[in-house]
DOKOL-908953 format. One line per 5 residues: their letters; for each residue z, x, y of C-alpha. Coordinates in nm, 4 decimals. Example, Ala and Ser with C-alpha at 12.3 -4.5 7.8 and 13.67 -1.06 7.14 Angstrom:
2
AS	0.7800/1.2300/-0.4500 | 0.7140/1.3670/-0.1060
//
This chain:
145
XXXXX	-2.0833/-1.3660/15.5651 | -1.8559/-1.2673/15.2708 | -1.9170/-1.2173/14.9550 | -1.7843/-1.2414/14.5835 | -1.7838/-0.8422/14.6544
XXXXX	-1.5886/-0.8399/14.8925 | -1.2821/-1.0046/14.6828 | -1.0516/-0.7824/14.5502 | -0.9793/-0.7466/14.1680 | -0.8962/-0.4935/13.9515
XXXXX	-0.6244/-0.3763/14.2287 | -0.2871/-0.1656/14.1552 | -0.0499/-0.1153/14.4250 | 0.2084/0.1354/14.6192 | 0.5570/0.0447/14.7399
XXXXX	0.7654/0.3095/14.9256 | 1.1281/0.2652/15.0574 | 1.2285/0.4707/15.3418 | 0.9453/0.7035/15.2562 | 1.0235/0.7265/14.9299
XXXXX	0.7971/0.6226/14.6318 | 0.8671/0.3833/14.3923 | 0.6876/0.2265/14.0709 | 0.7366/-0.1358/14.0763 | 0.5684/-0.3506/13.8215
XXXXX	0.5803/-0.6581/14.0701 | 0.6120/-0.7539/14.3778 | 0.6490/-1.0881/14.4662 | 0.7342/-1.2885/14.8044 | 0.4940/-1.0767/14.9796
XXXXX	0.5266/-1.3334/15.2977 | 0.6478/-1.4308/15.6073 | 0.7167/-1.7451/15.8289 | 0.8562/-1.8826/16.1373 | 1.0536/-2.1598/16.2126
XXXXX	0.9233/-2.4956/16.4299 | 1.0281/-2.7471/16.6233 | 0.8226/-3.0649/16.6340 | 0.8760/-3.2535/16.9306 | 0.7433/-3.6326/16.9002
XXXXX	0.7742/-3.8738/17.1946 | 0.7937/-4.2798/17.2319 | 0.4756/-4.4623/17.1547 | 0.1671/-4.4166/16.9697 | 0.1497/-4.0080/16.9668
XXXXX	-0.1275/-3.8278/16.8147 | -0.0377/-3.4760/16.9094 | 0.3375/-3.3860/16.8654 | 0.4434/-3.0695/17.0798 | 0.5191/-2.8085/16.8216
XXXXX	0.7536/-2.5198/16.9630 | 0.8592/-2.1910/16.7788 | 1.2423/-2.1278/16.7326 | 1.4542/-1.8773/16.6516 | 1.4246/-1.7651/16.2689
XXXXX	1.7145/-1.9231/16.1183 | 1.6587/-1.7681/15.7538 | 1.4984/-1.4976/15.6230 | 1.2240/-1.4020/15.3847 | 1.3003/-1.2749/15.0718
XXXXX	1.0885/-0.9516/14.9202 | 1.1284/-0.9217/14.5437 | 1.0145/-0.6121/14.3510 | 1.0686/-0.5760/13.9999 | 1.0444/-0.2655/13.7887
XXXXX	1.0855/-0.1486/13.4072 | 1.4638/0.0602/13.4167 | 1.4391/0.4299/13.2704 | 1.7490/0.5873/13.0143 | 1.6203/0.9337/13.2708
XXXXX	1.7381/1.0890/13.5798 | 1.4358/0.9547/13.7333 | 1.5671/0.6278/13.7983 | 1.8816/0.7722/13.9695 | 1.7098/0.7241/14.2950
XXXXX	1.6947/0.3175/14.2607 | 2.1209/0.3414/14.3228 | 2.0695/0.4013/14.6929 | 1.9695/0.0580/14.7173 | 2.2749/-0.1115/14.6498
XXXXX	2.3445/-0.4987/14.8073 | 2.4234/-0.4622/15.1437 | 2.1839/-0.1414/15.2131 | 2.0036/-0.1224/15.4809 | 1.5876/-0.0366/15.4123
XXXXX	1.4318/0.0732/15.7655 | 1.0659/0.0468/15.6206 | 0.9237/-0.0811/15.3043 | 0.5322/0.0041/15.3316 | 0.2866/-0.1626/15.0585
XXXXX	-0.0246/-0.0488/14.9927 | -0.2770/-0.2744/14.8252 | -0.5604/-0.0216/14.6307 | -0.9161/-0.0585/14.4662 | -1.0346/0.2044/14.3099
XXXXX	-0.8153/0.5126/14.4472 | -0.8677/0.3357/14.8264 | -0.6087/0.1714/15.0388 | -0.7782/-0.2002/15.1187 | -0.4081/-0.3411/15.2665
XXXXX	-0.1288/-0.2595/15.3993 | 0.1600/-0.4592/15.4615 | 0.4622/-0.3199/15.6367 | 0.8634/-0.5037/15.6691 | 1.1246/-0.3158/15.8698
XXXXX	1.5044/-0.3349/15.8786 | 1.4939/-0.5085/15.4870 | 1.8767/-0.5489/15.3335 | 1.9298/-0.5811/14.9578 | 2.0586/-0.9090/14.8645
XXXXX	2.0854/-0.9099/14.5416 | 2.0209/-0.6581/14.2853 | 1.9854/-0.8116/13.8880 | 1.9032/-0.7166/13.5516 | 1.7131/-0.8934/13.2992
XXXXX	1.8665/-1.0903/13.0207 | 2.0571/-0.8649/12.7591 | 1.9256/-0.9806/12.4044 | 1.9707/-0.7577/12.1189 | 1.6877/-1.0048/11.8980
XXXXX	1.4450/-0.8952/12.1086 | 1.2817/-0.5603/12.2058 | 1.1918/-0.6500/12.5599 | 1.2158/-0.3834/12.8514 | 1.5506/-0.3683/13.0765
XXXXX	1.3877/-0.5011/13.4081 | 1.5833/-0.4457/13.7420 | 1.4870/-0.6392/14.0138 | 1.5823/-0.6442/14.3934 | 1.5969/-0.9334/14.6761
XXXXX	1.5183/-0.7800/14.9890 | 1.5830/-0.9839/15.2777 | 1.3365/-0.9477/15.6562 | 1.2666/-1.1282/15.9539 | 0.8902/-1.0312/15.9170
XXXXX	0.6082/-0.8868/15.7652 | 0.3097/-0.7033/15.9257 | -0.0304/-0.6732/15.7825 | -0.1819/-0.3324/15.9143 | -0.5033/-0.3714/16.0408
XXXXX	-0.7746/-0.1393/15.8202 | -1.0932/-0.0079/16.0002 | -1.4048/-0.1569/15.7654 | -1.5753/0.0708/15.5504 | -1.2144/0.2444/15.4122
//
């Protein structure tokens, strides 16, 4: 039986792109679906057939991070719209310890933005990036990790 314990607060994360690593601020979209078709016949029906279909859109990834005036943001132009990410892996940690992984392959940029421009405020530059997949998998973790 599980316990408040076994929830998972106080987490930070890891995102690498193509095996390189990244410090994103956010990460958001972290999903995936599949598309139905519902088939109802004539008459009084209390259990439509439900058939998968071909994905017809994809999911959208969206990581955000604070933009540096340094060289060590340099690597971030790789990933322009249109570029191709073979893996994104994202690690979920508590305390120093991986407690999830998620994995998406074959990910291509969307859309790359910036944050508002507003010289009345002193808000950090944020860039963020639309990632779009066909699927996410959730990396099974042996217990006790």
């Amino acid at each position: 039986m599980s316990s408040s314990d076994d929830l998972i607060p106080s987490y930070s994360f890891s995102v690498s792109l193509d095996g390189k690593n990244f410090s994103f601020s956010r990460v958001d979209n972290l999903s995936s679906s599949i598309d139905i078709e519902t088939i109802v016949e004539g008459g009084f029906n209390n259990a439509p057939v439900i058939l998968r279909k071909p994905k017809q859109n994809p999911d959208i990834l969206i990581l955000e991070k604070g933009t540096y005036t340094s060289l060590m943001d340099i690597s971030m132009k790789l990933f322009d719209e249109g570029s191709l990410i073979r893996l994104i892996d994202i690690n979920v940690l508590r305390n120093g310890r991986t407690v999830r992984t998620f994995l998406i392959r074959n990910g291509v940029v969307v859309r790359r933005e910036y944050s508002t421009l507003d010289a009345s405020e002193s808000n950090i530059l944020i860039q963020t990036l639309q990632i779009a997949h066909t699927g996410m998998v959730e990396v099974p973790l042996p217990f006790g990790i």
